[in-house]
Phi, psi and omega in degrees: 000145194262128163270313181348317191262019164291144184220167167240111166275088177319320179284327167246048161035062216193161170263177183194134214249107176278140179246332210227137145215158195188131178280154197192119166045081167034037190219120171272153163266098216213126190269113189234173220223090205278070198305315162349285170248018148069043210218156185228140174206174203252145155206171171304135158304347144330310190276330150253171186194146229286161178266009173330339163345152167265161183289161148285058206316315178311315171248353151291316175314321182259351161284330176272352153318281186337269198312304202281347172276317193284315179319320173285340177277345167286351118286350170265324175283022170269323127149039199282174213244166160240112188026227211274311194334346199101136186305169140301113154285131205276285231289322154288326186304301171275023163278163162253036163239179167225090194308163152227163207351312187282326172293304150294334166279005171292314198278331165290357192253277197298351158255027134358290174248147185290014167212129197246090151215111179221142163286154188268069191241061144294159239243166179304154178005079150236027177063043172352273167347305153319292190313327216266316176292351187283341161306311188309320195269003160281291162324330145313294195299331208254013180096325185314329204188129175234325145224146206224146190216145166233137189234135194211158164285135182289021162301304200264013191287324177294321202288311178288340180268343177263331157317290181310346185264310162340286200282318210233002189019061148231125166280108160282093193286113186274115173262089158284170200285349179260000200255347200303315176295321180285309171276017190247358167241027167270330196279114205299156189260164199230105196074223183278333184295110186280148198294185146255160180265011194279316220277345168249036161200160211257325177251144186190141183267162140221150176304124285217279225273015155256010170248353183292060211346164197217134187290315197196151240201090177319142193039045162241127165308145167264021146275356174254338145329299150272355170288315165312318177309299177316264182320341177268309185244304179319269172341282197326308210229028160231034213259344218007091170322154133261321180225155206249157127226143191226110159295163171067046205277003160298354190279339189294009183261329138080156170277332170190140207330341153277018186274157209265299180300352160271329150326297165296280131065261167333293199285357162260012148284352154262357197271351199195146184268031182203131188211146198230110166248124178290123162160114180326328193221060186267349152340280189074000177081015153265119165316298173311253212316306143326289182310323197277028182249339149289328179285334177283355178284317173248061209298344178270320155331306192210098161292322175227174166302332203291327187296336183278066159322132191267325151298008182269314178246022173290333179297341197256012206234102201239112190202118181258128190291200144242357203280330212237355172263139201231155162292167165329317218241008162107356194248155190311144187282344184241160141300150189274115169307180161227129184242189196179135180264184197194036169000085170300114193269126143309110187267151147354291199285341149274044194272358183270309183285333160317313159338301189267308202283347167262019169266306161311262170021294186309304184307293172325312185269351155274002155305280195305307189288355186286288206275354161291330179291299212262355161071067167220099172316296208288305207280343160290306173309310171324275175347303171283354171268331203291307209299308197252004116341299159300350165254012156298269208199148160337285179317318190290340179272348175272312177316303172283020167265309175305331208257332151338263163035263183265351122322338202249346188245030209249169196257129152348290195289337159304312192297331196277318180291320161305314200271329204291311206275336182291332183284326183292317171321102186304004225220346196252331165314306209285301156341302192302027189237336202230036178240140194276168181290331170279349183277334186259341145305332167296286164325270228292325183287314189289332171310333182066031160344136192287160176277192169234212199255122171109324196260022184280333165318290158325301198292317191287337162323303197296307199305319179319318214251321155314313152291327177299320174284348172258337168279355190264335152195209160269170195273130179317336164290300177306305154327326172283313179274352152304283182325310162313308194303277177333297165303335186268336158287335186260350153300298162288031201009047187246109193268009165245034186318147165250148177218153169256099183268143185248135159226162169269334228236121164302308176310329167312327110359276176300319180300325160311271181327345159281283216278346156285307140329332143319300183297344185097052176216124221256146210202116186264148155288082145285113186203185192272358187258357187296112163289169201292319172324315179293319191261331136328296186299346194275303173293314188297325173318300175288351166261354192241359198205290205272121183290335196238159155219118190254124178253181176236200188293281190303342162308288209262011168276134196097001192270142139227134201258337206331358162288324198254130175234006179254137164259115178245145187257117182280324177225146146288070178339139177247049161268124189288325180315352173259302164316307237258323191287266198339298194301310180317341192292325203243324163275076184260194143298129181097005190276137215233347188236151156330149152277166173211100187233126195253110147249154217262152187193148174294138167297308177245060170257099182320328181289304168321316131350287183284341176267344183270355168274314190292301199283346174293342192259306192287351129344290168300323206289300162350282194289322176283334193264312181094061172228151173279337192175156214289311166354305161326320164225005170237140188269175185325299171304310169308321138340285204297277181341304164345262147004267155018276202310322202266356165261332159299308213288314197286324168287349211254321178230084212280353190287358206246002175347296163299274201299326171329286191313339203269301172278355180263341178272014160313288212271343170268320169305319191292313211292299271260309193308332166297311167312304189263041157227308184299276211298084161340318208297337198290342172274012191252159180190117165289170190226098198286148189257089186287323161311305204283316157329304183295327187270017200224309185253049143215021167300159182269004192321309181278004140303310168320268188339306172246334108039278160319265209330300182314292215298337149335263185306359194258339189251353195235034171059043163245236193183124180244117206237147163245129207216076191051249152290014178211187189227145147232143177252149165234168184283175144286351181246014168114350175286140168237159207222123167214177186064038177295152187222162167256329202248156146316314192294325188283303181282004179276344169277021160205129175321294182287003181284168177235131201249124170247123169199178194312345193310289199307135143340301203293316194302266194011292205288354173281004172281296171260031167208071203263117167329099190259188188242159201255154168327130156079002159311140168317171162220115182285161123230188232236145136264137189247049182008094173112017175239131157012155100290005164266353180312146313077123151145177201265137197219129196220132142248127175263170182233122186241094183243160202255077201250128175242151173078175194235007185233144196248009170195080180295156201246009220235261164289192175221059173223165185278170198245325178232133181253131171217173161212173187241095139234148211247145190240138171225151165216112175317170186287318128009289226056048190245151199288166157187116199263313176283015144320289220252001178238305159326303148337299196286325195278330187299318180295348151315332185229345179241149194279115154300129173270110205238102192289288193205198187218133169326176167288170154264003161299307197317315223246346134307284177318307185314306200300337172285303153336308212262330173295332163284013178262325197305309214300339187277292160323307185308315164011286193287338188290307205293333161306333153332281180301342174257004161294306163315294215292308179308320166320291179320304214294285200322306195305320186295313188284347190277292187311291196298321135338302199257018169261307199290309186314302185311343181274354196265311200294293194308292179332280239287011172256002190284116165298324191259133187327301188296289201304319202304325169312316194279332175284337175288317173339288166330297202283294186327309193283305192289322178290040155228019157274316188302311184304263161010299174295324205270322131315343172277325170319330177309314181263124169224135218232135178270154166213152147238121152226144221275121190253314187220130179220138172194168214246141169260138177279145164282102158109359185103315170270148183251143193238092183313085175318000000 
């Protein structure tokens, strides 16, 4: 082969191969050959010139930084291996969080395998959320996944578009249930057709009950029924998803396979062939319910009840204690809360408010038995709201009686005609169990419940007694909780504590925040009717300004507060699972202090009576099972129900306290043993890898990254300045950068840095778009610092790829089209081969400055070059076999994938009620699998390549020794 017509094209700073040349009106042309970008272009024979140039030692010194750095980072996003250790997980590395031990091996157990659908089931706040964008951004970087939905409850759905942006700088387009309408008619039309509004953004959040289907719809017609259905739920999951993820995913388990969130459930376990189902609880101590929540990862796995197996499902299932999460250095991540009851005493001077609460009282147990006689459930559920409203606050027991009230004056036969259509619904007991106290007060007052005999009489009696007691002083709680505030600044020895205060109740709410602000004391607001701006501004207020934050329930799912560890729970859901939630806002990951959480009850009370009997029994049950709290196996509703039952029992017959209680932690002993014998997952826990964690947060990759990054700009006429721990940079074409860092650990010391990692595009591309070099280039030579002295000999890194297909950006599948791997050659003086040499090498120019003495002749640099690609071309063999093995690998995974996307797009269609659209979508699917079929044979044809990035002759000793 002639090297000779090898050139340097001076206009792309590139060597270049003249194919062609030819004189025209006294102008030479030369038709040339770019390999860099693989492109033929005409330029002036002006514009080259031979490369035999002399070398530049100062900035050939910084190219071969560059290339050999860049090469190593271009092999870990390749996914190439270091000995036994394993691919490189890409995605902590390219994160702004810094995972920890469990968290990365939660993300090495789910990519793991060649179909990624697993439950998430960690214990409360070890950080899902986490585990789950560090998958999105590995199945991204691997190719894997381009578009992705998160179906979330909408409390926390805002909570998740900032986390993903945060942590992981991915955008999420949030779609809520008012935005659905407004964008389905944004969405361009196709034919006679309108599009989906799904198809115009590749990543999206949406709230779980505004995509869920719906049978029938009071005064809705069932063509507008499907038409709500079509855009909501059909479009989403015929939209083609690659990855599904669903928080909170016990709710997709339903009392039965006909329940509308199991229903969604199905269709997004079908929508996409990699599904992340989320939950703390995902059991509920229902069998049934569990099992259809397994069958959606896997419907052939676990077919019946009988399958949920605990070796059936240990592969599908990632699930971590909190007992058992440990920090980077090994030690427990949490600390031992302090939790404390706290006895509100009734003074003399409250005798108004003992008064309404033993009235209310009254009201409730002739209510409630009222409504066990007449089989009216919901006036029961009131009736027991009545209870803990009054023990909120005055206020909260006076709004609902006024708005009761004006429900009872209402025409009877609506009220009756509202509960009868509210009541037919399979579906709302069972919610009213997983509902905070202001949402089921909300629900129940707008249903207009029927009345009960007599009682509007009552209610305005109660109402009466209730406005006189709320003008006559503040309530024996609030007056209780100025006092804690104080005491508790002086115990911590903080006069600005932040303390995070709780309610079930909004008035209860608005009354704290008068009467705390009076006193001077500055006070933010949380509750569920807040849209996400506001309640941004509300947390950011409170971590940045406002000493209290009073939150309701619904308020507060999705906060992490961990600047703030004191809680006062002001009224007490009496589902302990909502205490656990609440506490949770703050004994998160990153909390540096004890929690400290005070809850406060009336002293002469019933609720007092029943939590100092209940927590002394449940206690015991605890300690015999080795659990911390009932939270460990019953989820929220199951809970909630429980519970209830044994606080309805106690008002209803309160001398009877003890056998409530007796018998009811009777029935939480059964449930918890019924669990942890039914329920496989409690034997399952992963054991988080702190060696392996550790060899993960000391990779040198973001050493590599600016190593690459420096020595770039210093050889390609930009400029790098190091300025104490950080750089400032400029580009070649003049953008500057300044106060820049590589690590996380760096930019968290500092506000103001600009964090460079594979994230930026520019770095990216100094990776993958590495330069090679031509026949008859000089080949310097290096003395290298920290190498043998007898090392000698011509030392080459390659690049051994792997080009599949005639197309070079499939728009389709999902495997990469190009494949490489870096290998690097040393050949002794000799001529003898040594790879692991020749790797020694490669690792050593990482930490040592090359010294570039002279340069070959160019016959010399010829020779070499010839010499060393047949040792490349001869070593590459195994590598490039590697890769096609791999690749073939890929194709079979893709087709396996592509299969069960399209089948599941057909099953979904084929539910489309109306005939013409289901036609037109079937068309569709039909036309993209067979452009995908296509692709995917043409993926099939691959053509090898090697090519040479970096070649120089090595000195012995520091010296060059001239043959």
């Amino acid at each position: 082969m002639n090297r000779d017509i090898w050139q340097y094209s001076t206009i792309h700073n590139s060597p270049c191969k003249i194919l062609e040349e030819q004189t025209l009106w006294g102008q030479s042309v030369c038709r040339i050959w770019l390999p860099n970008q693989d492109a033929m272009v005409r330029v002036p024979r002006s514009a080259l010139r031979p490369l035999t140039s002399e070398l530049q030692p100062e900035i050939e010194a910084n190219r071969i930084a560059y290339i050999s750095a860049a090469a190593k980072v271009a092999e870990v996003l390749e996914g190439g291996t270091n000995g036994s250790e394993g691919h490189v997980l890409l995605a902590p590395m390219e994160s702004n969080v810094i995972p920890l031990p469990h968290q990365i091996h939660a993300l090495s157990r789910a990519i793991s395998g060649d179909r990624v659908r697993y439950l998430l089931a960690d214990e409360v706040g070890l950080g899902k959320t986490i585990e789950a964008g560090l998958v999105i951004r590995e199945l991204k970087l691997r190719g894997l996944v381009r578009r992705t939905l998160i179906v979330s409850p909408k409390g926390i759905a805002t909570q998740w578009v900032a986390e993903m942006q945060t942590h992981f700088n991915e955008k999420f387009q949030l779609v809520l249930g008012d935005d659905i309408s407004t964008l389905q008619r944004l969405a361009p039309a196709i034919g006679d057709h309108r599009s989906s509004l799904w198809s115009l953004f590749d990543q999206v959040i949406v709230s779980l009950d505004s995509v869920k289907p719906m049978d029938r719809r009071r005064g809705w017609s069932a063509e507008r029924v499907a038409e709500y259905n079509r855009s909501r739920y059909e479009d989403l999951v015929t939209a083609g998803w690659d990855l599904v993820i669903v928080d909170e995913a016990h709710r997709l388990g339903g009392s039965t396979d006909q329940v509308a969130r199991y229903k969604l459930g199905r269709g997004l376990a079908e929508a996409a062939p990699y599904v992340l189902l989320l939950s703390a609880t995902p059991h509920q101590g229902k069998t049934d319910a569990f099992y259809r929540l397994m069958n959606l990862l896997d419907n052939k796995a676990f077919p019946d009840m009988e399958s949920v197996s605990r070796d059936r499902m240990a592969p599908y299932v990632i699930r971590t204690e909190k007992r058992k999460a440990l920090d980077s250095e090994g030690k427990p991540l949490f600390k031992p809360r302090q939790t404390r009851m706290a006895p509100v005493r009734w003074e003399v001077r409250h005798h108004l408010q003992q008064s309404l609460y033993e009235s209310v009282t009254n009201y409730v147990r002739e209510g409630y038995n009222q409504s066990l006689r007449e089989k009216k459930p919901h006036i029961g559920f009131l009736m027991i709201l009545m209870q803990r409203l009054v023990v909120s606050s005055t206020r909260a027991i006076r709004t609902t009686l006024e708005r009761r009230l004006e429900v009872l004056k209402t025409n009877e036969l609506l009220a009756a005609q509202r509960l009868d259509d509210m009541e037919n619904g399979s579906e709302n007991l069972d919610e009213f169990y997983d509902m905070d106290g202001q949402e089921l007060l909300d629900e129940l007052l707008k249903s207009r419940v029927s009345s009960l005999k007599n009682e509007s009489r009552q209610v305005e009696s109660l109402l009466d007694a209730a406005r006189r007691c709320e003008q006559a002083e503040p309530d024996a709680k609030a007056e209780a909780l100025i006092e804690w505030i104080y005491q508790l600044q002086a115990d911590e020895n903080e006069p600005d504590l932040k303390v995070l205060i709780f309610t079930e109740f909004i008035p209860t709410q608005g009354m704290l925040k008068e009467f705390l602000e009076a006193r001077g004391i500055s006070v933010v607001t949380l509750n569920g009717s807040m849209d996400m701006d506001e309640r941004k501004r509300a947390q950011d207020a409170f971590r940045d300004s406002s000493r209290i934050l009073v939150s309701t329930d619904a308020g507060g799912e999705g906060l992490n507060l961990q600047f703030c560890h004191v809680v006062i729970n002001y009224d007490i859901p009496w589902n302990p699972m909502r205490l656990e939630q609440r506490i949770g806002r703050v004994d998160r990951i990153g909390q540096a202090k004890t929690v400290r959480a005070i809850n406060f009850v009336f002293e002469n009370s019933v609720e007092f009576r029943v939590r100092e009997v209940l927590e002394q029994k449940l206690a015991i049950i605890f300690e015999e099972f080795g659990i911390d709290k009932t939270g460990d196996v019953l989820d929220s509703a199951q809970a909630g129900e429980l519970f209830e039952e044994i606080f309805t029992s106690a008002y209803m017959n309160p001398e009877t306290i003890e056998d409530s209680v007796d018998y009811t932690v009777s029935r939480i002993r059964d449930e918890i043993r019924e669990v942890r014998e039914s329920s496989t997952i409690y034997g399952i826990s992963e054991e988080p890898d702190i060696q392996a964690a550790e060899r993960l947060r000391s990779h040198p990759l973001p050493h590599w990254v600016e190593r690459m990054t420096v020595g770039y700009l210093n050889s390609h006429g930009g400029k790098a300045s190091r300025k104490r721990s950080w750089w400032e940079l400029t580009w070649p074409d003049g953008q500057a950068l300044q106060k820049c860092v590589f690590t996380s650990r760096e930019n968290e010391r500092y506000n103001d840095a600009t964090l460079l990692n594979l994230e930026n595009s520019r770095v990216r591309g100094l990776a993958l778009n590495l330069p090679q070099i031509a026949a008859g280039q000089p080949i310097p030579c290096v003395a290298i610092n920290g190498l043998p002295a007898n090392i000698s000999g011509l030392w080459g890194l390659f690049e051994v790829r792997l080009q599949a297909g005639l197309q070079k950006h499939s728009q389709i599948i999902r495997i990469p089209l190009v494949r490489r791997r870096y290998l690097s050659i040393f050949v002794t003086d000799e001529g003898k081969m040594f790879l692991q040499t020749a790797r020694y090498i490669w690792d050593n120019m990482q930490t040592a400055e090359p010294k570039v003495l002279h340069s070959l002749s160019h016959e010399e640099s010829l020779a070499a070059y010839e010499q060393i690609l047949d040792g490349a071309e001869k070593a590459g063999k195994e590598q490039f076999d590697s890769l096609q093995q791999e690749h073939r690998s890929s194709i079979a995974r893709e087709e396996e994938r592509g299969l069960h996307a399209f089948e599941s797009r057909r099953k979904a269609i084929d539910r489309v009620g109306l005939p013409e659209v289901r036609q037109y979508r079937q068309t569709r699917c039909d036309a993209e699998e067979n452009e995908w079929r296509n692709e995917l044979e043409m993926a099939k044809q691959i053509v090898p390549e090697i090519r040479p990035l970096l070649l120089m002759r090595i000195v012995k000793g520091g010296a060059w020794d001239h043959e």
